[in-house]
N, C-alpha and C positions, 0 to 999 in steps of 0.2 A: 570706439568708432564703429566696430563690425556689428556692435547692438544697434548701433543710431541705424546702419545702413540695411541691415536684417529688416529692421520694425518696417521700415519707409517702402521697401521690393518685395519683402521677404526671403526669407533665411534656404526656403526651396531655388528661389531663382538663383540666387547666390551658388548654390550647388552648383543647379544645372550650368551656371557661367563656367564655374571651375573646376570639374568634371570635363568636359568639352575642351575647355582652353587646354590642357593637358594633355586629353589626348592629341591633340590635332598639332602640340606643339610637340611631345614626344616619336609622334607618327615623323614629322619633317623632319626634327634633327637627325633622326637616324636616318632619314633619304638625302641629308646636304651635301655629304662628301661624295657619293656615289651616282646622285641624277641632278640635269638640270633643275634650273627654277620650276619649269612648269611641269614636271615628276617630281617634286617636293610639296609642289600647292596645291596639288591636282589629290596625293596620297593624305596628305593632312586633312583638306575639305573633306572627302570621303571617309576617314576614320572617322573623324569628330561627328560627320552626315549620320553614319550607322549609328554609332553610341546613342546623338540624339533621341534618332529614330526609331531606334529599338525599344527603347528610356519610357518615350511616347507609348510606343505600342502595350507596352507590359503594363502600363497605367490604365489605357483604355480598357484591356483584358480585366482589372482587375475589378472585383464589385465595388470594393472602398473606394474607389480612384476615378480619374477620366483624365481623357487628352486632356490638354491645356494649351493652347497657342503659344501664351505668355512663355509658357518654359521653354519652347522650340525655338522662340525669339533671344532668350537668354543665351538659350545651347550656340544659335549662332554668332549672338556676338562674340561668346568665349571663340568660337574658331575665327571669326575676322580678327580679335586680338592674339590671338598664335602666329595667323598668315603675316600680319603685320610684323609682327618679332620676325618670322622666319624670312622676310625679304629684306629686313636690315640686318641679317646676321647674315645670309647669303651675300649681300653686297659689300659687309663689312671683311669677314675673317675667307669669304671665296672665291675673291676676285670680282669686278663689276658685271653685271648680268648683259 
């Protein structure tokens, strides 16, 4: 299945989705217990925003390389699907928001 879905996006986008999702959902869980919602969504969006961004940059820098839209499009879906997990798990195990 992860060959089908590599061949059809590619195996980069794939990263950059989860890469991104990761950070931006390990960034939250570690702000759930200690800040509201919107200091959990706020510190997730902006982790996963740098990693993107940085990701970008050091491509454009590089000769072999270049931006890519495509990938920053990927980067953030992986953080809308973190944010997503982290408003159902805030609302599940932290009380309703």
């Amino acid at each position: 299945m992860f060959k089908k879905l590599a061949k059809k996006i590619g195996r980069d986008k794939i990263y950059h989705f989860g890469i991104c999702f990761i950070i931006s959902l390990i960034t939250g869980v570690i702000m759930l217990p200690i800040t509201n919602l919107f200091g959990v969504l706020f510190s997730s969006f902006m982790s996963g925003t740098g990693a993107a961004l940085a990701k970008e940059y050091g491509d454009k820098c590089s000769p072999t390389n270049k931006w890519d839209w495509k990938d920053v499009i990927a980067d953030y879906i992986g953080i809308g699907f973190a944010i997503l997990i982290l408003v159902v798990l805030k609302w599940c195990f932290w009380g309703r928001m």
